[in-house]
C-alpha positions as CSV (number, residue, x, y, z in Angstrom):
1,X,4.3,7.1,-24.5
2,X,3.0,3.7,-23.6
3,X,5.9,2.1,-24.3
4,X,7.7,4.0,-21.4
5,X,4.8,4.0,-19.4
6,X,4.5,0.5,-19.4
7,X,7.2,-0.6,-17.0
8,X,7.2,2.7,-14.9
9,X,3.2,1.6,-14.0
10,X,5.0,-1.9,-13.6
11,X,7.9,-0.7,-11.9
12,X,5.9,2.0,-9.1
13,X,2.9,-1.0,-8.4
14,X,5.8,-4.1,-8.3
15,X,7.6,-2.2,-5.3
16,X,4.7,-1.1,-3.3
17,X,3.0,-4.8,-4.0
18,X,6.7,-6.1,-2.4
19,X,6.5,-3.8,0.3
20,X,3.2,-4.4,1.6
21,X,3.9,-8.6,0.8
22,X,7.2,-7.7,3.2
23,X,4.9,-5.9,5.8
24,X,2.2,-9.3,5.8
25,X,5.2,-11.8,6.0
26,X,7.4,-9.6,8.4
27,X,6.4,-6.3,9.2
28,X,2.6,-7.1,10.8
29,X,3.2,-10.4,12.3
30,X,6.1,-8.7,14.6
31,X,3.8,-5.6,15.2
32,X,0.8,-8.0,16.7
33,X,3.4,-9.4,18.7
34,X,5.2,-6.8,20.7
35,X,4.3,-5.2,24.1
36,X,2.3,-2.1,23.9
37,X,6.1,0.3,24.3
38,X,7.8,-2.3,21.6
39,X,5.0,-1.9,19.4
40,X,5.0,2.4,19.5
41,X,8.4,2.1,19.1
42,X,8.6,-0.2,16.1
43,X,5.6,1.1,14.5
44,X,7.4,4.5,14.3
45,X,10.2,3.0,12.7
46,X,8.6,1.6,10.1
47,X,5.9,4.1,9.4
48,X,8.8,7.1,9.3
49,X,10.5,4.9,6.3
50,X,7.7,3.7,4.4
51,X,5.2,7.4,4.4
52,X,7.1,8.8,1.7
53,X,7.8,5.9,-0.6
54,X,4.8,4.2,-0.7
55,X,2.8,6.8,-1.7
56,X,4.8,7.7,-4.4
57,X,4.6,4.3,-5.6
58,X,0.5,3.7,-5.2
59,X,-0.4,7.3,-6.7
60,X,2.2,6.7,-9.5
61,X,0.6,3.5,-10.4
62,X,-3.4,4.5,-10.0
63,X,-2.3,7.7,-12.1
64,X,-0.2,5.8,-14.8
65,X,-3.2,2.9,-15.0
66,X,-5.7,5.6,-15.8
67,X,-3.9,6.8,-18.3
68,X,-3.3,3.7,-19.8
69,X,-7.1,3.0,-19.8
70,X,-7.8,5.9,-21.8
71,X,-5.1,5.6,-24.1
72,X,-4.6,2.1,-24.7
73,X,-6.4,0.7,-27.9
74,X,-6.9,-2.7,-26.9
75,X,-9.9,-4.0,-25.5
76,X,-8.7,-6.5,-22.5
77,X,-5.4,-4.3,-21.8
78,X,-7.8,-1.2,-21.4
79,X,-10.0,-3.5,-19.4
80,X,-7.0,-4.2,-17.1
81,X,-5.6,-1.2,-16.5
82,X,-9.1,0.0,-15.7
83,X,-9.4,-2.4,-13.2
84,X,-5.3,-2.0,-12.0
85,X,-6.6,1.7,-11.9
86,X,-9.2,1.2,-9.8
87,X,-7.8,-1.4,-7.4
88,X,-5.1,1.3,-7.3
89,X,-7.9,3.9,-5.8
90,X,-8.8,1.6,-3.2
91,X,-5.6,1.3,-1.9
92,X,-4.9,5.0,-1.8
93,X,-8.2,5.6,0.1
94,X,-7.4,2.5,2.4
95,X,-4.4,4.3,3.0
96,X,-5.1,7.7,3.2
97,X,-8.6,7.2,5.4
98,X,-7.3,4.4,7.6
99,X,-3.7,3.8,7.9
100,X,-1.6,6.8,7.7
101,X,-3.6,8.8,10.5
102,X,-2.6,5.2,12.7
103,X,1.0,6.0,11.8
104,X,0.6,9.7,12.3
105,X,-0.5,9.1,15.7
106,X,2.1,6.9,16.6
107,X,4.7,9.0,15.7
108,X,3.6,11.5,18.7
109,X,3.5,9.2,21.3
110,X,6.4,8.2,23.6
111,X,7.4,4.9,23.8
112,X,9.3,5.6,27.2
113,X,6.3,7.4,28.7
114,X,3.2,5.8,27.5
115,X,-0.1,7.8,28.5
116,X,-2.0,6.1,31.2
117,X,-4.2,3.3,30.4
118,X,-2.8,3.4,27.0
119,X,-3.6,-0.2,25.1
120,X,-3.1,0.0,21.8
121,X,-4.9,-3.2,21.2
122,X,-8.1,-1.8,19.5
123,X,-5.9,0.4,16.6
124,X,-3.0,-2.2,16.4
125,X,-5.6,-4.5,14.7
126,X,-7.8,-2.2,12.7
127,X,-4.2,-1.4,11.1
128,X,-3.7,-4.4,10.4
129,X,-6.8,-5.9,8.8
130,X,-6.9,-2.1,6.6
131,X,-3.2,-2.8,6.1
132,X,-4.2,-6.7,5.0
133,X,-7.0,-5.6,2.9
134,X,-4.7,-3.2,0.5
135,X,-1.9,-5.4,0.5
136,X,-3.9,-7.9,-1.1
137,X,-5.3,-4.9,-3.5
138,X,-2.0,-3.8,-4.6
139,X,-1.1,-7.6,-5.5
140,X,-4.1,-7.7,-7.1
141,X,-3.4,-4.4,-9.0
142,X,-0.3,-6.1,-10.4
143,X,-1.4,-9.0,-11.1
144,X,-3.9,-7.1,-13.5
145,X,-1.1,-4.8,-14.3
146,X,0.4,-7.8,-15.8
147,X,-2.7,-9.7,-17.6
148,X,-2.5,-6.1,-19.4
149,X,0.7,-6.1,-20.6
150,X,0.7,-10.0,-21.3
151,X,-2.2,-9.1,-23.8
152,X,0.2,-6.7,-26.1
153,X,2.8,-8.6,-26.5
């Protein structure tokens, strides 16, 4: 079983660590800079695409790491994945409490007919810096995902 659960673990936490790298190098630097209707619209767009892969991928991978921690024999892989795991929880509860009721909420609201005084200011950068924080998670989840598997070889 480890041997095919391996590279799926791999696999799942690789693509969401590339998608959230793609939303730091792309995705967020052309959110922060759009106009308020720009931003709704965008942010829709992106959020609509990404809601049902990504969690896929980070529950796949915290699931897949904790079994690996209980079933793996050696010492520093187990250690890994234990630590993959639990970077792995973070970014599900990063997600879950803080960025998917942003994306949520900007899927109800008209880009064409923005409510009055609507800024979006104040959630456009709490997004970010939650989104920022479990990017750099899910890398580190892989990166540990990796020191795991370099140890059984």
């Amino acid at each position: 079983m480890t041997a095919l659960l391996i590279p799926l673990v791999l696999l799942m936490n690789g693509l969401a660590a590339g998608c959230m790298l793609g939303t730091l190098l792309g995705g967020w630097p052309l959110l922060a800079g759009l106009p308020d209707e720009g931003y709704v619209r965008t942010h829709a767009f992106f959020s609509g695409r990404y809601d049902p892969y990504m969690p896929i991928c980070t529950l796949g991978t915290l699931l897949g790491d904790a079994v690996l921690a209980a079933t793996v024999g050696d010492g520093w892989a187990r250690t890994c994945f234990t630590a993959a795991a639990l970077l792995a929880l973070c970014t599900v509860v990063i997600s879950f409490a803080k960025n998917v009721p942003v994306n949520r909420w900007i899927r109800t609201v008209d880009p064409d007919n923005l409510p009055a005084g609507f800024d979006a200011t104040q959630r456009r950068g709490q997004w970010g810096r939650w989104n920022t924080r479990r990017s750099v998670i899910t890398m580190l989840a892989l990166l540990s995902n990796c020191a795991a598997l370099a140890t059984l070889l």
